[in-house]
N, C-alpha and C positions, 0 to 999 in steps of 0.2 A: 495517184492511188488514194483512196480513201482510206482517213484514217482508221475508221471500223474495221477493216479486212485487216490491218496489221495485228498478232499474236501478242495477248498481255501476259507478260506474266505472272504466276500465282502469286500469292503474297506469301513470306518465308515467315514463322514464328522467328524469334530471336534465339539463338543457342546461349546454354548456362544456365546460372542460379535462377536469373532474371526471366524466363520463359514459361513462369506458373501464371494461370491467369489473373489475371486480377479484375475486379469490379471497375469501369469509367469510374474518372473522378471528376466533378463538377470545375468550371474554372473557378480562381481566387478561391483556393481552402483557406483563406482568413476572414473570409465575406462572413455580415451580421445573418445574413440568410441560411448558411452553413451552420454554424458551432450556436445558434441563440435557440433553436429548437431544443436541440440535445441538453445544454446549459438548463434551461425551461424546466424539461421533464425530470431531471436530475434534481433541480432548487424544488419542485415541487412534490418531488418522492420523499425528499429527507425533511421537507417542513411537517409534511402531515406525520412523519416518525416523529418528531418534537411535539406534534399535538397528540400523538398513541402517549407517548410519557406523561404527559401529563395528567390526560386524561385517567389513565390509571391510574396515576398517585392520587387526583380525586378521588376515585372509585376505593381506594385501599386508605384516605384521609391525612398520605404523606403530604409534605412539605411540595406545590408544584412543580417546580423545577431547581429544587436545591441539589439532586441526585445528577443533575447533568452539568453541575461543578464541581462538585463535590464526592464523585465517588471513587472507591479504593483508589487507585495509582496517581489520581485527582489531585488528593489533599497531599500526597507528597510536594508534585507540583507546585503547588501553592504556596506550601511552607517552605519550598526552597525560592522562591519568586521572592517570598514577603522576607528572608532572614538569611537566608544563603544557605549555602552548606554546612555540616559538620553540627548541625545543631538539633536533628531528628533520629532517635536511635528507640527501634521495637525488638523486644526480644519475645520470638516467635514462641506459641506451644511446644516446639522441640527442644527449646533453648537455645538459636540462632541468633546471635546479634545481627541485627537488620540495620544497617545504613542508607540514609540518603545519596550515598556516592552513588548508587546502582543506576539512580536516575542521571539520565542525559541532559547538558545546560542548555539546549537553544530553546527549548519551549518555555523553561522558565524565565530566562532571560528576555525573550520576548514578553512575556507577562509583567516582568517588572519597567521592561523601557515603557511599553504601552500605560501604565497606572501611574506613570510620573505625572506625564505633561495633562492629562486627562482623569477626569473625574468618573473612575470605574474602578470598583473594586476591583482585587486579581481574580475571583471567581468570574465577573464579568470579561477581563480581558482576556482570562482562558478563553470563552466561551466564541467570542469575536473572531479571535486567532483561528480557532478550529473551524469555525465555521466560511470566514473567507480562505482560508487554507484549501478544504474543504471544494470549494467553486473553483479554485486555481488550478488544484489537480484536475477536478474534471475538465476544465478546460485543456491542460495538458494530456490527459488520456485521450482527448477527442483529435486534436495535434498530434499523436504518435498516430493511431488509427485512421487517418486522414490521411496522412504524408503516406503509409504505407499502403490502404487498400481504397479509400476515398471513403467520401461523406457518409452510404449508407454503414458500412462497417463503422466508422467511428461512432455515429450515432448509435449505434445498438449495442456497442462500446460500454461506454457513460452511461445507458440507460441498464444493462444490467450491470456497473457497478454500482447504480444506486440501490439495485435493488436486491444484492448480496444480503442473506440474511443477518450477518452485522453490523452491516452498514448504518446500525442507529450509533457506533463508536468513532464514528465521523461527526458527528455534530454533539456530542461530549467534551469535557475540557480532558482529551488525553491525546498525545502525538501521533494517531494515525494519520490525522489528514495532514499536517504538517511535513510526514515522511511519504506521503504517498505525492504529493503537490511537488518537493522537492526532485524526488526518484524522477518523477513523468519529464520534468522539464528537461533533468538530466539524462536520458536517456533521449530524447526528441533531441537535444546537443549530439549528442552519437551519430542520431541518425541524419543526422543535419550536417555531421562534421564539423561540428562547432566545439572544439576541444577544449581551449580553455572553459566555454560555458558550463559545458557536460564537467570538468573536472571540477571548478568551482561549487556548482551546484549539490556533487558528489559529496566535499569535503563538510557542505552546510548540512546535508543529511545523513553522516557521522557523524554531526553533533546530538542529531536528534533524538536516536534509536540504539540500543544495544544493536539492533540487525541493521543499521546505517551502514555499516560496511561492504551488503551488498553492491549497492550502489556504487559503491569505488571497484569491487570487484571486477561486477558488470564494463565498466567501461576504461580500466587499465586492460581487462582480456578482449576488448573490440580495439583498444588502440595498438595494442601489441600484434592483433592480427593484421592492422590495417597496415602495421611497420614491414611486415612481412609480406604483404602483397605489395607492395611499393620498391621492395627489397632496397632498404637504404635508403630510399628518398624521401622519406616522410618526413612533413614540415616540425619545423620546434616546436612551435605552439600543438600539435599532437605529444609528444613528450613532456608538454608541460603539465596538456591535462591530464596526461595518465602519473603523472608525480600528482598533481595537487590531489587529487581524487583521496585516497586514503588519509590525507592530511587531521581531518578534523576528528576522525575516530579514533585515530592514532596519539593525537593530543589527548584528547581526554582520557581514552586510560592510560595513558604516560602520568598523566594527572595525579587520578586515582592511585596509581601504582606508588608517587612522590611523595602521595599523602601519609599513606598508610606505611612507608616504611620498604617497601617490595615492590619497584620501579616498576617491573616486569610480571611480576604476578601476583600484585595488590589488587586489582580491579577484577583480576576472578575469581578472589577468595571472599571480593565482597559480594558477586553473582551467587558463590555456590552458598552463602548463608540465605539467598534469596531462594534456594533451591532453583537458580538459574543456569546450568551448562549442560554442556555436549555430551553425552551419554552414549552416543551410536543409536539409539532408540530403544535401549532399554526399560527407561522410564517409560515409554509409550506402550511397550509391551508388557509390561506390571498393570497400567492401565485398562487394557484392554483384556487381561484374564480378571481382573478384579469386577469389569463389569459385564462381563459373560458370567459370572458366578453369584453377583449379589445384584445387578444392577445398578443403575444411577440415575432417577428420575426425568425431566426432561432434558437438561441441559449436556448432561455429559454426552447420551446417544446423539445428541444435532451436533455435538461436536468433530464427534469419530466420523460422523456422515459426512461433514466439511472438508476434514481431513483426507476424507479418503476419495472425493470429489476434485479435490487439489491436486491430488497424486494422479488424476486419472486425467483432468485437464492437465497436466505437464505434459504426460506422454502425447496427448493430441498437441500441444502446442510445437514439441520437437518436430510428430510426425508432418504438422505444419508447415515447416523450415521455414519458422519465423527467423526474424533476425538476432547474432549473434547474441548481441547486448542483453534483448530482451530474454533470451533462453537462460542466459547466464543470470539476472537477476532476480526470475523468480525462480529459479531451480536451487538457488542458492537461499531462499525466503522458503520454497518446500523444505528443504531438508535440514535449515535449523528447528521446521515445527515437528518435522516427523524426529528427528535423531538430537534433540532438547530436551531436558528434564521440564518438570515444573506443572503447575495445574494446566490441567487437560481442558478447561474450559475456556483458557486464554487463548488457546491452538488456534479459532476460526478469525480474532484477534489479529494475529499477529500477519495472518495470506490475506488478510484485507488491502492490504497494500501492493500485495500482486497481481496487481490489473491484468500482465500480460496472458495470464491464467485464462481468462474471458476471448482472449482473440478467436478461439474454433467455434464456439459460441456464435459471436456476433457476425464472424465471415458466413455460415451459415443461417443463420436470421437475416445477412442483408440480401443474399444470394438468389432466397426464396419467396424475398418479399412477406415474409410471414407477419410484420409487425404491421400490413396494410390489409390483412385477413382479418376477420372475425373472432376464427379458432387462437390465432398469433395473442389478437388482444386479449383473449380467455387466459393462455398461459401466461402472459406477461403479467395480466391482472393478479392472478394468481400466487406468480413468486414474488410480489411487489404486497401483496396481502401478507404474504407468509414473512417477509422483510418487517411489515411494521408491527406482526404480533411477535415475531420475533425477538426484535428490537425493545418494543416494552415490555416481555416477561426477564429479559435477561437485567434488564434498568432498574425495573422497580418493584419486579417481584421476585427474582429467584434470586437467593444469598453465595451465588458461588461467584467468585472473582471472574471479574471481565477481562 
């Protein structure tokens, strides 16, 4: 009998989580062919951001790049780098005592190992830090986006986080990239099953950020579910990384707490002179009547826009059913910016580091092929324009805190 006349059978989708389509992925996702385009377009969006700064401080006859060492949360940095702790104290217009505790030690600490052995001021070795920080992450968001929908989605990944309209606060001396670099690798450990990595990595990115504790969140609630589907059999090294994970945020305000006298809630009575904590979003909502009523030039409204852009990629992200880890990290990055005190300007700030935000984005950009259109490279040109005037009005020309 020929084999043609015998009956094939249809091909079955897969049942389960696992059965949403996904885009081919090219072989070797660690091929220089794969992640050095996206790397490219990323290293090349945020240098011309560094030439927008300057270029403006020309224009305006500031200092040229002193503002991208040196500004607000900057010079904390620095002076905890060059002299340690306990040794900077502002007391605010309200009459706030404002301490250095508030800030987190790994950035600084990085700035001081780096200026030992090498001949770089700390403004410079902020600058270094952040900036290959900065390349780390992206290569790490290309790595999460890869592993899960392949090459074209990750690429358009990285390429609209470069082009997020603050993404000029990635190539400044302040801890976004360093928390975002950190989170990406640590969650790729998640997804990878690589627990102790993910938890390690976690504990290093609660050194960094008040909101570092995501990051531990995220991936103590992916190992706990993973103990649960395993029902009992989940390896140690899973229990280890979801112990470590919390580790390093939980030291440092243990720290803070030791310091000040208040083991347990020293470290957030030094936040709320920062006018830093949890509100439920009260504070967000004082915000938003006060500028419905008087308004607030340009920065405050790109703010609320971001804000409420964030809220609106979450829900796509859910309806996405991305994975666990990732929902939990920036969901938890959402809503200390929506239900947090504190200036309203820092808000687009702080979801800079929530990459996963971008995934319905980019699955859709890669799906459509829009980025190898005409019209695609219009829009892209676009918010990648709007990123670096962005980025220079908030740097070197508007006075409200970044």
């Amino acid at each position: 009998m020929s084999t043609s006349s015998v009956p094939r059978p249809e091909p079955t989708a897969p049942s389960g989580p696992l059965s949403r389509p996904r885009l081919p992925r090219p072989a070797g996702p660690g091929s220089p062919q794969g992640f050095l385009p996206a790397l490219a377009l990323f290293a090349g969006l945020r240098l011309a951001g560094i030439l927008a700064v300057i270029l403006t401080n020309e224009l305006r006859g500031h200092p040229l790049v002193r503002n991208l060492a040196h500004s607000w949360d900057s010079r904390w940095y620095l002076h905890i780098a060059t002299h340690g702790y306990g040794h900077l104290i502002w007391v605010s217009p309200q009459g706030a005592v404002q301490t250095d505790w508030a800030f987190f030690p790994l950035y600084p600490a990085l700035i001081r190992a780096l200026t030992l052995p090498l001949p770089l001021t700390p403004g410079q070795a902020a600058l270094l830090i952040a900036w290959t920080a900065a390349g780390v992450a992206a290569y790490g968001i290309y790595r999460v986006g890869h592993h899960l929908y392949g090459r074209g989605v990750a690429t358009a990944l990285v390429a609209l986080w470069g082009a997020l309209p603050h993404a000029v606060e990635l190539t400044i001396a302040y801890t976004e990239s360093l928390f975002a670099a950190l989170a990406a690798w640590s969650l790729y450990g998640v997804l990878k099953e690589r627990w102790l990595e993910a938890g390690t990595l976690a504990a290093l990115a609660g050194l960094s950020r008040p909101s570092g504790f995501a990051v531990a969140v995220a991936v103590s609630l992916a190992a706990g579910y993973e103990a649960l589907r395993q029902r009992g059999r989940a390896p140690a090294r899973l229990w280890a990384g979801a112990l470590l994970a919390p580790l390093g945020w939980l030291a440092y305000v243990l720290w803070v707490g030791s310091r000040t006298g208040d083991l347990f809630g020293g470290y957030f009575t030094v936040q709320s002179a920062w006018d830093s904590r949890f509100d439920f979003g009260a504070g967000s909502v004082r915000f938003l009547g006060a500028l419905l009523l008087h308004g607030g030039g340009v920065v405050y409204p790109v703010a609320l826009l971001i804000v409420l852009a964030g809220l609106l990629l979450f829900v796509l992200l859910c309806l996405d059913r991305a994975p666990l880890a990732l929902v939990v990290y920036a969901g938890v990055l959402v809503l200390l910016v929506v239900g947090g005190s504190g200036s309203f300007s820092s808000k687009p700030r702080f979801l800079l580091p929530a990459f996963p935000l971008l995934i319905p984005m980019a699955r859709a950009l890669a799906r459509t092929w829009w980025l190898r259109r005409p019209p695609a490279v219009a829009v892209y040109g676009a918010l990648a324009l709007f990123s670096l005037l962005t980025g220079a009005y908030v740097t070197a020309v508007a006075h409200s805190p970044l």
